[in-house]
C-alpha positions in Angstrom: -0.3 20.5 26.5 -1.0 19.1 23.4 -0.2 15.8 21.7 3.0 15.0 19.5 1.9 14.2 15.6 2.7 10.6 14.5 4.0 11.1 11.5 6.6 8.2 10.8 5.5 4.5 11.1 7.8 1.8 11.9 7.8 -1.8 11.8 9.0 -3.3 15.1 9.6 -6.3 17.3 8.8 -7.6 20.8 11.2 -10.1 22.3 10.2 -10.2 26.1 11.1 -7.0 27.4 12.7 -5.8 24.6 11.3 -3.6 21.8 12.8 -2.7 18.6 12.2 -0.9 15.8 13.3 -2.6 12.7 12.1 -1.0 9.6 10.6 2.4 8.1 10.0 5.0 8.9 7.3 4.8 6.5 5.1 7.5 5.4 1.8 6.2 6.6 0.7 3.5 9.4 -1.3 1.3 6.5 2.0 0.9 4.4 3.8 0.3 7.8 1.2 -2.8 7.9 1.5 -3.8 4.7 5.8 -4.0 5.0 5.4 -6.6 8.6 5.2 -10.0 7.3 8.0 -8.8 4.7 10.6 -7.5 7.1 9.4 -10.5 9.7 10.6 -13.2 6.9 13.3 -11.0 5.9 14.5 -10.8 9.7 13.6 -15.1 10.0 16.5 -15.7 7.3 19.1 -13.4 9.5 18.2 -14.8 13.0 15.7 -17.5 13.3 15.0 -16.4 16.7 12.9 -13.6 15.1 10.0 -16.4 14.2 9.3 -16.2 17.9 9.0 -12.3 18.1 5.9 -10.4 18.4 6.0 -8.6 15.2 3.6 -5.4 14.4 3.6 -1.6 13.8 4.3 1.9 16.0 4.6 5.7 15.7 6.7 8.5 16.5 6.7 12.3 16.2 10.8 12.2 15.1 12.9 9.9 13.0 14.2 7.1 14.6 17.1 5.2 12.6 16.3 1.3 11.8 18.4 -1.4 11.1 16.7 -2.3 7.9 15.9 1.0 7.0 12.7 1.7 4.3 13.1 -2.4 3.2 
């Protein structure tokens, strides 16, 4: 059995045991980096609450539809 391939990069949030993925996909992980503290103060002027989030990057073989899309 062999691995999927990562090939769309996301922006996403921890909030205890919650995950979400917020932004992208993007086409690469290092522009995924580049785009957190962006869509982390863009998601601080919506909800507050999202100061308090554990904010970073993930991966995923398929297309997974974000709220903030490419931002």
């Amino acid at each position: 059995m062999t691995a999927p391939t990562i090939n769309h990069f996301y922006v996403t949030a921890v909030n205890g045991s919650r995950k979400h993925f917020v932004a992208g996909p993007y086409p690469d992980h290092a522009t995924a980096l580049d785009r957190v503290e962006a869509v982390r103060a863009h998601a601080d002027e919506k909800d507050p609450r999202a100061w308090f989030m554990a904010w970073g990057t993930a991966g995923a073989s398929a297309i997974i539809k974000t709220p903030l899309g490419a931002f």
